[in-house]
Biopython code that builds the backbone (N, CA, C, O; Angstrom):
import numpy as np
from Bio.PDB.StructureBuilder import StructureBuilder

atoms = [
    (1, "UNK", "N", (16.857, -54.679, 22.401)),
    (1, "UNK", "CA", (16.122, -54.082, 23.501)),
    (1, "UNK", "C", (14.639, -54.062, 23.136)),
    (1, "UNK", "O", (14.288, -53.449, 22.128)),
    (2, "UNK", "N", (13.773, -54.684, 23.883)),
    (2, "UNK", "CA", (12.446, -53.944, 23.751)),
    (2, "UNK", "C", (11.709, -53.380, 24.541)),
    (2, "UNK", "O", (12.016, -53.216, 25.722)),
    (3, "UNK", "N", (10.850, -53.074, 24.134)),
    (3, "UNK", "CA", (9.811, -51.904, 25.020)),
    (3, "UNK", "C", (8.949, -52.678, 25.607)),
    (3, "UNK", "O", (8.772, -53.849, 25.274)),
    (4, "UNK", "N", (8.247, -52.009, 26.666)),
    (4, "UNK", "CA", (7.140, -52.731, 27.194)),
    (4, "UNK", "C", (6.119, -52.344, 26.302)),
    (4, "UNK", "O", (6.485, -51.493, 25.492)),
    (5, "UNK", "N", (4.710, -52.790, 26.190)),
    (5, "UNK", "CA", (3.631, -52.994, 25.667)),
    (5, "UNK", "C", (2.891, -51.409, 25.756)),
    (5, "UNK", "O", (2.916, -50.801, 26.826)),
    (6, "UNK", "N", (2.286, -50.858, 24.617)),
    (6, "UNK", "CA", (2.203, -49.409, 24.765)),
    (6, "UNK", "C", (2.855, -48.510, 24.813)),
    (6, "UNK", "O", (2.304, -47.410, 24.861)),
    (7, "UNK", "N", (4.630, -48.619, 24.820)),
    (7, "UNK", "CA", (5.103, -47.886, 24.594)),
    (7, "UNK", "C", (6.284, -47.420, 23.021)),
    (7, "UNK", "O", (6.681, -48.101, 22.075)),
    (8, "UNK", "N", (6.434, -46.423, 23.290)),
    (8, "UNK", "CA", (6.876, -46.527, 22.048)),
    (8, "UNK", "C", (8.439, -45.909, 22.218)),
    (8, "UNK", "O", (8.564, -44.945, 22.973)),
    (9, "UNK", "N", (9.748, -46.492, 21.468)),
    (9, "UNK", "CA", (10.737, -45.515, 21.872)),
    (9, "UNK", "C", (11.185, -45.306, 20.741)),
    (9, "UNK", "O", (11.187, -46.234, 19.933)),
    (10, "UNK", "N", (11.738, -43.886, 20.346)),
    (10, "UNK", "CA", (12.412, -43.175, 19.384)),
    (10, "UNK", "C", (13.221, -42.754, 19.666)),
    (10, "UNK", "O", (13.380, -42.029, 20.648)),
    (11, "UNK", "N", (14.043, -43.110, 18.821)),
    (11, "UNK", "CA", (15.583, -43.161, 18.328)),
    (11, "UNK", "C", (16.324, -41.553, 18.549)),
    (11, "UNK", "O", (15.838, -40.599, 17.940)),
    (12, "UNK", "N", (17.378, -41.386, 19.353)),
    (12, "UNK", "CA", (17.783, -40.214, 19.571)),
    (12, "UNK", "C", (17.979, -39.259, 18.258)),
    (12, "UNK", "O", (17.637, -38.091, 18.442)),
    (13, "UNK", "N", (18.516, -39.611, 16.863)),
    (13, "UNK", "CA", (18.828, -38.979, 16.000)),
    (13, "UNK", "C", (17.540, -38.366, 15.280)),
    (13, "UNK", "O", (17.634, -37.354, 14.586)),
    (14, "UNK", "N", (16.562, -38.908, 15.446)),
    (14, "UNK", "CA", (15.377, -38.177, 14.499)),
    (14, "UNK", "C", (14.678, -37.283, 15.360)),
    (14, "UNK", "O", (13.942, -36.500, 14.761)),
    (15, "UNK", "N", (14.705, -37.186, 16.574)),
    (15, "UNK", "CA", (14.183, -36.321, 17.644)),
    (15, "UNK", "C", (15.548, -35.376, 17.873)),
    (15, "UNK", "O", (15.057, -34.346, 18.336)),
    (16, "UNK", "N", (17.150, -35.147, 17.790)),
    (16, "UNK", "CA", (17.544, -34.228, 17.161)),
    (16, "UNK", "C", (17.912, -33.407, 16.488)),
    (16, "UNK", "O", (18.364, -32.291, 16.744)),
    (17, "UNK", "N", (17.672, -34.112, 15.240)),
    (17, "UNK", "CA", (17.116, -33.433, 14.051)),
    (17, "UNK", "C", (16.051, -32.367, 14.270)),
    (17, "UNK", "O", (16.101, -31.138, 14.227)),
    (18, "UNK", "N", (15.221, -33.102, 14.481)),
    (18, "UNK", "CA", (13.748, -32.605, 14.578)),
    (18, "UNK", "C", (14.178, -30.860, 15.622)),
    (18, "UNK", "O", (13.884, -29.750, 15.180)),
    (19, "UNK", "N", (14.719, -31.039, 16.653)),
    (19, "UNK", "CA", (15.196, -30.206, 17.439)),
    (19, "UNK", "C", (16.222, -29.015, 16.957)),
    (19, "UNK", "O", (16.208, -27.855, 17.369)),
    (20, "UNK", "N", (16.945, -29.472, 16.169)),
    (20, "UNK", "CA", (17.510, -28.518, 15.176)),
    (20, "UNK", "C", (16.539, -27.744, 14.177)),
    (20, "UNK", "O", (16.717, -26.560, 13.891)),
    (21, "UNK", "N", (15.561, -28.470, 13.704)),
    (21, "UNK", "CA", (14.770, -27.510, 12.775)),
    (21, "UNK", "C", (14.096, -27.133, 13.594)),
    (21, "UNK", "O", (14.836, -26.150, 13.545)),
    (22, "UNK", "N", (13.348, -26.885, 14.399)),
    (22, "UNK", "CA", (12.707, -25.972, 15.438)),
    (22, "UNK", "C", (13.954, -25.000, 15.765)),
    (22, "UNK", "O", (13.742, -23.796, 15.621)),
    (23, "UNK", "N", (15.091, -25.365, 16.145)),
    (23, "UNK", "CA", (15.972, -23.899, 16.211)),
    (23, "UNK", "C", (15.949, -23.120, 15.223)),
    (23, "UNK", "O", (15.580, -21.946, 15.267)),
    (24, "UNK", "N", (16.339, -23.709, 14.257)),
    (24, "UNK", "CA", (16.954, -22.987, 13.259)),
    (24, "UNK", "C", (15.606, -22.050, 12.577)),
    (24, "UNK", "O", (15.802, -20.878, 12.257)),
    (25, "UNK", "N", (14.265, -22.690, 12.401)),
    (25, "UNK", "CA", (13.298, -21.787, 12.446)),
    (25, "UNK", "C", (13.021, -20.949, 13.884)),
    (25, "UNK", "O", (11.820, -21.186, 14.012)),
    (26, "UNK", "N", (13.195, -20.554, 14.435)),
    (26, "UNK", "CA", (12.974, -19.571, 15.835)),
    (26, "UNK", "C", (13.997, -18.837, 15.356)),
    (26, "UNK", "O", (13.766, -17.638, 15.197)),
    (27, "UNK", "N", (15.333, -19.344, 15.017)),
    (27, "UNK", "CA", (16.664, -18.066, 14.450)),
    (27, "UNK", "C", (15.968, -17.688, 13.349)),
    (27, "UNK", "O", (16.056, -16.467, 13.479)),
    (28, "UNK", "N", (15.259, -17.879, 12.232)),
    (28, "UNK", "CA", (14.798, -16.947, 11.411)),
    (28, "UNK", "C", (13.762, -16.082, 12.243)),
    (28, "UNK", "O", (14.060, -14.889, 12.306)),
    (29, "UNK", "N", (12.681, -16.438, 12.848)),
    (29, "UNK", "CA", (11.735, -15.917, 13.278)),
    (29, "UNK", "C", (12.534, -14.591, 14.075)),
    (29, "UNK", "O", (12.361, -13.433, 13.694)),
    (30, "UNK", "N", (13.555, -15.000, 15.397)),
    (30, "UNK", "CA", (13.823, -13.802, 15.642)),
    (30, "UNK", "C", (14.972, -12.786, 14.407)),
    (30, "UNK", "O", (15.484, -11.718, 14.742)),
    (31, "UNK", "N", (15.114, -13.249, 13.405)),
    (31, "UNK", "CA", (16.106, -12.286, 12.684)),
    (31, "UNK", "C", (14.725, -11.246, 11.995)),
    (31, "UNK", "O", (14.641, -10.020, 11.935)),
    (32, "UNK", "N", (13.943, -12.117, 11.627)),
    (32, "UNK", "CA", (12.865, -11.233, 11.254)),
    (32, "UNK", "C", (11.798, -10.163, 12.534)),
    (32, "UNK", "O", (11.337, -9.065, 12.221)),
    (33, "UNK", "N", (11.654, -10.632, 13.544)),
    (33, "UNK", "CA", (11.478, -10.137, 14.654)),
    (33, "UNK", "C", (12.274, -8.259, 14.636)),
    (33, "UNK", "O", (11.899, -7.087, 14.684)),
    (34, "UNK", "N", (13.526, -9.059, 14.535)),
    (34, "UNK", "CA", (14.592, -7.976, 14.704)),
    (34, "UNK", "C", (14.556, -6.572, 13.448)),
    (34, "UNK", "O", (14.398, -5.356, 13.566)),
    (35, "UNK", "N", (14.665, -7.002, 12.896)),
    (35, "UNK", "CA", (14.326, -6.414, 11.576)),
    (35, "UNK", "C", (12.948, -5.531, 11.825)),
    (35, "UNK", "O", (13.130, -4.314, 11.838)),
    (36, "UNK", "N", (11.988, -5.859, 11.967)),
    (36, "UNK", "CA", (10.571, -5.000, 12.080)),
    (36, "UNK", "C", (10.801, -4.135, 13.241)),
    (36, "UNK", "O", (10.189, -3.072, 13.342)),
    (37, "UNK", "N", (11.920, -4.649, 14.413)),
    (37, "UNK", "CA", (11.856, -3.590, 15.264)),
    (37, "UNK", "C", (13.018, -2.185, 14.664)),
    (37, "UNK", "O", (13.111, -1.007, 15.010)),
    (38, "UNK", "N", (13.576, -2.810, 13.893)),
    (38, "UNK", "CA", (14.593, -1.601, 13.415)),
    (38, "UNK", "C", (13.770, -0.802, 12.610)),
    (38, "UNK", "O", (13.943, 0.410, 12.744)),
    (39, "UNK", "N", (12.800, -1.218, 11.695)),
    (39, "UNK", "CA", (11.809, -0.342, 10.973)),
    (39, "UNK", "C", (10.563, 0.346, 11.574)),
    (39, "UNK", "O", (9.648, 0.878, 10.946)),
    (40, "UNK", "N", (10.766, 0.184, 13.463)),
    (40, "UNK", "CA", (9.389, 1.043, 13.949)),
    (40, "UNK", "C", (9.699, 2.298, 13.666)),
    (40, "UNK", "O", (8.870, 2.795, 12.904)),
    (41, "UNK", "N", (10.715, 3.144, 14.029)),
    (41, "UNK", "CA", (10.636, 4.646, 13.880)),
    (41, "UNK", "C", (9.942, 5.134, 12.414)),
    (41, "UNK", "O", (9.370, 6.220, 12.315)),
    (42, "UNK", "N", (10.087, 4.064, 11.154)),
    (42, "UNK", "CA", (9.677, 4.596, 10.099)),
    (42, "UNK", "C", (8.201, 4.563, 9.846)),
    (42, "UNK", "O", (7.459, 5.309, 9.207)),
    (43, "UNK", "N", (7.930, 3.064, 10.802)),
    (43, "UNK", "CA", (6.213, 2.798, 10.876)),
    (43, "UNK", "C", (5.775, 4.372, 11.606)),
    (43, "UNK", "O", (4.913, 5.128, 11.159)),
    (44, "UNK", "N", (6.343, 4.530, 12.427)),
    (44, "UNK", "CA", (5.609, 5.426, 13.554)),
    (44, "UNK", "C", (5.440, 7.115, 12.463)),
    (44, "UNK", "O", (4.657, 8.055, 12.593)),
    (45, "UNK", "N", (6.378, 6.910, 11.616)),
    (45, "UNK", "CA", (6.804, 8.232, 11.088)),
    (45, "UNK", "C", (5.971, 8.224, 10.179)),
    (45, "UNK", "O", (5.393, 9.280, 9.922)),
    (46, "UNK", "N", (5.676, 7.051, 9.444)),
    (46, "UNK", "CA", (4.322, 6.837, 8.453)),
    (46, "UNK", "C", (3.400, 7.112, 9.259)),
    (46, "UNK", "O", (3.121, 8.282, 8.994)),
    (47, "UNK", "N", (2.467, 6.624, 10.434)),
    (47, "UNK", "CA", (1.701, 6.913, 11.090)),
    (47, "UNK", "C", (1.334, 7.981, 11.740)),
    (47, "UNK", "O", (0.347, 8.104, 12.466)),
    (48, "UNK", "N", (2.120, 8.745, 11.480)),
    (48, "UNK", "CA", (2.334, 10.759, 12.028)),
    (48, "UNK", "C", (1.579, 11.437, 10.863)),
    (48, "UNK", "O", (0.534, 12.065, 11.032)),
    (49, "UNK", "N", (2.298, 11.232, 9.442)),
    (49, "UNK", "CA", (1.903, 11.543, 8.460)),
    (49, "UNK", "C", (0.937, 11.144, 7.360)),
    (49, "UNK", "O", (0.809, 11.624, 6.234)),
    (50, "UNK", "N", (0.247, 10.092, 7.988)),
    (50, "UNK", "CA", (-1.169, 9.566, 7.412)),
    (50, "UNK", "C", (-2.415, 10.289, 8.396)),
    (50, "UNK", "O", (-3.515, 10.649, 7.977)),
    (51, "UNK", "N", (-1.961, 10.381, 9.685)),
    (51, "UNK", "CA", (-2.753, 10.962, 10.622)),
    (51, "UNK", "C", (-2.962, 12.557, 10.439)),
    (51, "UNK", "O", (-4.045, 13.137, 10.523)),
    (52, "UNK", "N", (-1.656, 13.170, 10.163)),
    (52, "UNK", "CA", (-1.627, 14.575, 9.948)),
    (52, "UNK", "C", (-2.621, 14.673, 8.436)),
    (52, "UNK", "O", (-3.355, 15.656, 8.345)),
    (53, "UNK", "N", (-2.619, 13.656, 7.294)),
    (53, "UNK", "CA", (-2.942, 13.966, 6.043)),
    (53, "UNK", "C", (-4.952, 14.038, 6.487)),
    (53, "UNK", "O", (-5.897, 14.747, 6.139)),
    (54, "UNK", "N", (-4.770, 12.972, 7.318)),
    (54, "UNK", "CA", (-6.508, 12.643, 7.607)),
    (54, "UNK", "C", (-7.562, 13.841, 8.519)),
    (54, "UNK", "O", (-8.758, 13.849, 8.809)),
    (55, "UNK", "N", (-6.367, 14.824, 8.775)),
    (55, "UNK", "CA", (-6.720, 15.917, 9.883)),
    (55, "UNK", "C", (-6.977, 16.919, 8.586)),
    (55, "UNK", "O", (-8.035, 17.544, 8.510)),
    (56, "UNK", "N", (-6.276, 16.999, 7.894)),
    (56, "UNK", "CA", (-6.620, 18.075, 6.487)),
    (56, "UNK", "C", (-7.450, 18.120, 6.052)),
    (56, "UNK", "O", (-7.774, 19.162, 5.483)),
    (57, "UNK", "N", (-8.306, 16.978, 6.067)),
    (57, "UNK", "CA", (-9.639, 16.508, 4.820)),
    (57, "UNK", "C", (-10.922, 17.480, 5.458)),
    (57, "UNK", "O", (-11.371, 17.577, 6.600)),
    (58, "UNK", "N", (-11.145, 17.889, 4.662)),
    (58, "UNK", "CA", (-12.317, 18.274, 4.806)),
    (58, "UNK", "C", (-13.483, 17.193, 5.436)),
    (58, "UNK", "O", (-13.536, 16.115, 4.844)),
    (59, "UNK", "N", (-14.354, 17.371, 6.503)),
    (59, "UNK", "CA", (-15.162, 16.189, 6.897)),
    (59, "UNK", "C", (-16.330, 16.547, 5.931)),
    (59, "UNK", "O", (-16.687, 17.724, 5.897)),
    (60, "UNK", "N", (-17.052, 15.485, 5.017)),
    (60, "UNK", "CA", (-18.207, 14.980, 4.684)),
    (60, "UNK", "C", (-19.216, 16.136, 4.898)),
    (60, "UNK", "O", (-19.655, 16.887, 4.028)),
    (61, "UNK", "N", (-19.509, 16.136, 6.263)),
    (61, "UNK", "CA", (-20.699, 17.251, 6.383)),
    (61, "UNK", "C", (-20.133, 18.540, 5.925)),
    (61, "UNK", "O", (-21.028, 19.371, 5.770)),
    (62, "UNK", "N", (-19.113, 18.924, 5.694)),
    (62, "UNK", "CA", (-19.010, 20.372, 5.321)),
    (62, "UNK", "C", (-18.893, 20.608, 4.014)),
    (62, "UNK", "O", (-19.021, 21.774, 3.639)),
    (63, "UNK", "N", (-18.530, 19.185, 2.696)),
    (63, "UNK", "CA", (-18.554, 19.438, 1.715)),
    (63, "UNK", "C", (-19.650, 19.080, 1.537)),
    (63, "UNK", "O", (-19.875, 19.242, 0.338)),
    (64, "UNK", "N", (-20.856, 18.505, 2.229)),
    (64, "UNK", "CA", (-22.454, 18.589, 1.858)),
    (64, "UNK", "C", (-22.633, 20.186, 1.905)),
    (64, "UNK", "O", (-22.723, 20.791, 0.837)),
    (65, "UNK", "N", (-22.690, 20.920, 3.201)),
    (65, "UNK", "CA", (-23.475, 22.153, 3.332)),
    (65, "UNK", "C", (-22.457, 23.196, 2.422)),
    (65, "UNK", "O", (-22.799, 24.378, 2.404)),
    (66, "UNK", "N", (-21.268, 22.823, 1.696)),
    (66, "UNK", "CA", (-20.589, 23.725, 0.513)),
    (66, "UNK", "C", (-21.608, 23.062, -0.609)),
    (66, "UNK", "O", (-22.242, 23.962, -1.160)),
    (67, "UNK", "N", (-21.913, 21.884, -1.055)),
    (67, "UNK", "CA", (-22.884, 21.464, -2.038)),
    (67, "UNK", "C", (-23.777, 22.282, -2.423)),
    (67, "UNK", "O", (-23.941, 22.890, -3.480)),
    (68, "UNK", "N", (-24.679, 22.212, -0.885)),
    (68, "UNK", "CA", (-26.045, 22.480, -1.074)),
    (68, "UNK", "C", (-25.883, 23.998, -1.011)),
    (68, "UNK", "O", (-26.748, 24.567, -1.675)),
    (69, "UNK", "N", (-25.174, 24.669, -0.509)),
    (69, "UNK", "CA", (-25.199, 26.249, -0.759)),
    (69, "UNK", "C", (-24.895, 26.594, -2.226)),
    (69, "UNK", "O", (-25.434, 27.648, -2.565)),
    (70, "UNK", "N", (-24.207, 26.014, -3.148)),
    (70, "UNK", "CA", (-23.674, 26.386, -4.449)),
    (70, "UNK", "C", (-24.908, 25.781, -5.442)),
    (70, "UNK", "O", (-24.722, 26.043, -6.630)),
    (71, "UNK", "N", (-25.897, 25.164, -5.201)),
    (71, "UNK", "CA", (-26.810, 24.760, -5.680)),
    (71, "UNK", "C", (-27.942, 25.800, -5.584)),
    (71, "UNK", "O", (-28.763, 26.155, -6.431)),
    (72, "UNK", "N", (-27.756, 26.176, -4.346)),
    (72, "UNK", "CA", (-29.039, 27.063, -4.034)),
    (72, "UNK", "C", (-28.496, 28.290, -4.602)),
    (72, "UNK", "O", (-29.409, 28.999, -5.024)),
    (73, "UNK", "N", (-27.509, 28.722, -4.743)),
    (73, "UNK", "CA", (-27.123, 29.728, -5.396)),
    (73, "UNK", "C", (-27.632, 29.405, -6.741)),
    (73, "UNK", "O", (-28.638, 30.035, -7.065)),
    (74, "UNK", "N", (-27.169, 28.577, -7.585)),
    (74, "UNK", "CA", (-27.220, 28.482, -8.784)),
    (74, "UNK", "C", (-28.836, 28.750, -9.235)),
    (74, "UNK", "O", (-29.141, 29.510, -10.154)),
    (75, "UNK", "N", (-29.763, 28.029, -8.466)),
    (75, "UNK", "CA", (-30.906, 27.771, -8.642)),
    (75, "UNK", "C", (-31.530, 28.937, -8.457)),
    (75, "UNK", "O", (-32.493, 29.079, -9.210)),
    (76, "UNK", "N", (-31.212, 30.315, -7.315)),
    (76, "UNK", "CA", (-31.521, 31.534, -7.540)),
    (76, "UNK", "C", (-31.161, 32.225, -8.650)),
    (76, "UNK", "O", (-31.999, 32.731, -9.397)),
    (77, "UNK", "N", (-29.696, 32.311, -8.871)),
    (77, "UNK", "CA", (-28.821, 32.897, -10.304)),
    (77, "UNK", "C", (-30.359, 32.457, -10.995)),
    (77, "UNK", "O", (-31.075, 33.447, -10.846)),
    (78, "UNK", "N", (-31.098, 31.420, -11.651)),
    (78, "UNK", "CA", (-31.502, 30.824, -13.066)),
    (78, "UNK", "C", (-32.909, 31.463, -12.260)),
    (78, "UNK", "O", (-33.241, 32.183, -13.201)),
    (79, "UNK", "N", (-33.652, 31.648, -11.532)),
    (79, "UNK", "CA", (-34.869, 32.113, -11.258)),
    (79, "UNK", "C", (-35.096, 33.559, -11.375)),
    (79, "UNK", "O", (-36.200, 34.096, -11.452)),
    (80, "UNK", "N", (-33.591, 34.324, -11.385)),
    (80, "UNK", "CA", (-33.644, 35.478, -11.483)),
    (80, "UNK", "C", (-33.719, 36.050, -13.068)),
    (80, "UNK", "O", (-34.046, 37.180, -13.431)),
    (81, "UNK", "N", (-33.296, 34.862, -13.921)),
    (81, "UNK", "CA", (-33.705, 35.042, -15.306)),
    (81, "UNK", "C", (-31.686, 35.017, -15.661)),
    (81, "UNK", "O", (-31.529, 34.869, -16.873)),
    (82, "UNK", "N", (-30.874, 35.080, -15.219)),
    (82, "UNK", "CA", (-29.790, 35.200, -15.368)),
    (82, "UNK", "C", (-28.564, 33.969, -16.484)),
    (82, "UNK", "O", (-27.361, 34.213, -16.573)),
]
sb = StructureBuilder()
sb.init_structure("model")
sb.init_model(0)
sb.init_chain("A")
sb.init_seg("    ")
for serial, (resi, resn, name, xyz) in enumerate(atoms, 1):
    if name == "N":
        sb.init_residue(resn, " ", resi, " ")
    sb.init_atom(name, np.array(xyz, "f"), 0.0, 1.0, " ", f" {name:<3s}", serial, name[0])
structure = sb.get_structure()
């Protein structure tokens, strides 16, 4: 058999091959898919408790103006001769 000019024809077996490994990677992809959705409640449960830990912290500006007050203390304490 031949082809006309410019074209090209391929052979049924290497184009279903080829078609099998595209399945068979998409069946991993969704087993792993699947899997991350069984582990959201624990993401979400991490994400409760990183959020709750970040609400605790003291913000920046308030351990400046605790700084600078314990300084100015100190610096009176030593002027007073103490």
């Amino acid at each position: 058999m031949t082809s006309p000019p410019g074209e090209i024809l391929v052979p049924p077996d290497p184009v279903y091959r080829e078609i099998q490994g595209i399945r068979e990677a998409l069946v991993r992809v969704d087993g792993k898919l699947d899997a991350l959705a069984e582990h959201r409640s624990q993401i979400a449960d991490h994400e409760t408790r990183l959020r709750a830990l970040e609400e605790r912290r003291l913000p920046h500006s308030a351990l400046s103006i605790a700084s600078a007050a314990v300084a100015a203390v100190a610096l009176i304490w030593q002027a007073a001769g103490h």
